[in-house]
DRENDRENKOL-703494 format. One record per residue: residue in three letters; x, z, y of N, C-alpha, C in turn. Coordinates in steps of 0.05 Angstrom, whole numbers, plus 32768, in hexadecimal, padded with zeros to 4 digits. Layout:
ALAXZYXZYXZY;...
//
This chain:
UNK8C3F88648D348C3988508D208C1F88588D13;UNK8C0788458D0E8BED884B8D048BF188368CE8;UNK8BE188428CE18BD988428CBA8BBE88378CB7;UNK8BBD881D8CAE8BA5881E8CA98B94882D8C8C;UNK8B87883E8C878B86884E8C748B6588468C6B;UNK8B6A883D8C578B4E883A8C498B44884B8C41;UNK8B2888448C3E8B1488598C3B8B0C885D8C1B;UNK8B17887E8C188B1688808BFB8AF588948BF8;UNK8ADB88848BE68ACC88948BD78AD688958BC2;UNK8AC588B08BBC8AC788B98BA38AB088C38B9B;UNK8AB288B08B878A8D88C08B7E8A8B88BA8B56;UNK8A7B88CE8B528A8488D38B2D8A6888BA8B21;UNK8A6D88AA8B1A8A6188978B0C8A6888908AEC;UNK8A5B88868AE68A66886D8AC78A70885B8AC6;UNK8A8C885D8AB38A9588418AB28A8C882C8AB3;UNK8A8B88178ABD8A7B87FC8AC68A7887FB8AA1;UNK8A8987F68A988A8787EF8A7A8A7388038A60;UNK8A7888168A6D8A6988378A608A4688248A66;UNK8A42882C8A7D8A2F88208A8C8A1D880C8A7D;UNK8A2287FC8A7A8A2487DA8A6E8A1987E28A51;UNK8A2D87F38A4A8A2587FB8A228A09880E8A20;UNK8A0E881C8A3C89F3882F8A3889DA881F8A33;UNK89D7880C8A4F89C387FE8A4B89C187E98A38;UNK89D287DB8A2B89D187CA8A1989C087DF8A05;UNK89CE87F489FB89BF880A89E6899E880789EA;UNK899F880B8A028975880C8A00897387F38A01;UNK897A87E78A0D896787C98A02896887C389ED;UNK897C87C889D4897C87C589BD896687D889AD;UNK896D87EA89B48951880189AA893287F789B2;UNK893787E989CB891A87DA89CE891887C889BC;UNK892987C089B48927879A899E891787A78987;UNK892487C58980892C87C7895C890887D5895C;UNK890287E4897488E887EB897588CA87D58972;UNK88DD87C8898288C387AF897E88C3879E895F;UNK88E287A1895F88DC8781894188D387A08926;UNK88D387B7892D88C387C4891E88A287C0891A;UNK889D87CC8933887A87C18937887787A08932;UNK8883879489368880877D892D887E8778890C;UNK888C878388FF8893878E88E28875879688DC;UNK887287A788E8885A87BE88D8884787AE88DF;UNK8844879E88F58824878C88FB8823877788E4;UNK8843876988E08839875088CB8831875D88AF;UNK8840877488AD88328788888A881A87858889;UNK880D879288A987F1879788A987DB877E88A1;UNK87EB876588B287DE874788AE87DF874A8897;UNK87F68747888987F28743886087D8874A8855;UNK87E08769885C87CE877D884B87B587738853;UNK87AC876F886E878E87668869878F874D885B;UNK8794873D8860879B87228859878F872B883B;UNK87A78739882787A3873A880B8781874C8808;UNK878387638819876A876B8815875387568812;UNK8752874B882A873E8734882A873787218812;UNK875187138802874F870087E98743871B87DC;UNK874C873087D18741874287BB8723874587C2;UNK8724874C87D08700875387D486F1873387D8;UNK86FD871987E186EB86FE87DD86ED86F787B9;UNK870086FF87B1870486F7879186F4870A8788;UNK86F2872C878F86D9873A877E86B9872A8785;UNK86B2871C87A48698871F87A2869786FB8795;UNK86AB86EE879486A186D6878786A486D5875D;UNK86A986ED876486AA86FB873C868D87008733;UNK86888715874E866F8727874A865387028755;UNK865D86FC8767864986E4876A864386D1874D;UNK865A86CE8743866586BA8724865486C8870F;UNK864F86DE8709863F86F486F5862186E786EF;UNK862586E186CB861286D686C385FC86ED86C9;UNK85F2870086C685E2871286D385D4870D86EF;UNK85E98704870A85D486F0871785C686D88716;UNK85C386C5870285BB86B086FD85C186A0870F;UNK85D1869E871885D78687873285DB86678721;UNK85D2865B872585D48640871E85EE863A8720;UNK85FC861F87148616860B871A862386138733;UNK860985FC873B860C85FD8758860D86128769;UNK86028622876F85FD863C87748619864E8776;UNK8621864E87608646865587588654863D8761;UNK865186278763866A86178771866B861D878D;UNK864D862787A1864D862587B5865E864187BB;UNK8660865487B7865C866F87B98680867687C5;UNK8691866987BB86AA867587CC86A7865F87E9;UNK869B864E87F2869D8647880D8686865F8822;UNK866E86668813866186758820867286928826;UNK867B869F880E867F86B5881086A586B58825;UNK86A8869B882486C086A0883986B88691885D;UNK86A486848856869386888878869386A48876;UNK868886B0886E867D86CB8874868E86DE8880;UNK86A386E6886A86B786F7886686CE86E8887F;UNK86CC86D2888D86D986C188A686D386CD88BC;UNK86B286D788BF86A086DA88D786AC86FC88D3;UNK86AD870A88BC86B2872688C586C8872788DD;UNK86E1871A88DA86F4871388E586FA87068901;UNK86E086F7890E86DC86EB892286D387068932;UNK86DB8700894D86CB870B896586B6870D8973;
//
């Protein structure tokens, strides 16, 4: 009388499920890494951002100064020039 006898491997692996959690873990660690740098880039946008109004509000103060004599006009024109300008630092 013959047996049909299946063929047993054996080999040491990870639970399909073990498995599954491992990698889920890094791709999550990839998410939390990125929406970090993503974090720190939009701070960085702010901060120039605010830098930028502070230093256009000092030079249209220092432009406004009865000591330059700048006419009316002269002072009305002066925050469109000085933010062409302070635009072009910014351009490529």
């Amino acid at each position: 009388m013959t047996r049909d006898h299946a063929t047993i491997r054996r080999e040491a692996r990870l639970n399909v499920a073990v498995a599954y959690l491992m990698e889920e873990r890094k791709h999550l660690k990839s998410l939390a890494v990125d929406m970090v740098k993503l974090g720190l880039q939009e701070r960085e946008v702010r901060l120039s951002e605010q830098v930028g109004h502070m230093f256009a509000s000092a030079m249209l103060d220092v432009l406004g100064d009865e000591a330059f004599g700048l006419s009316p006009s002269q002072r009305e024109m002066a925050p469109e020039i000085v933010s062409k300008y302070l635009r072009a630092l910014g351009a490529p």
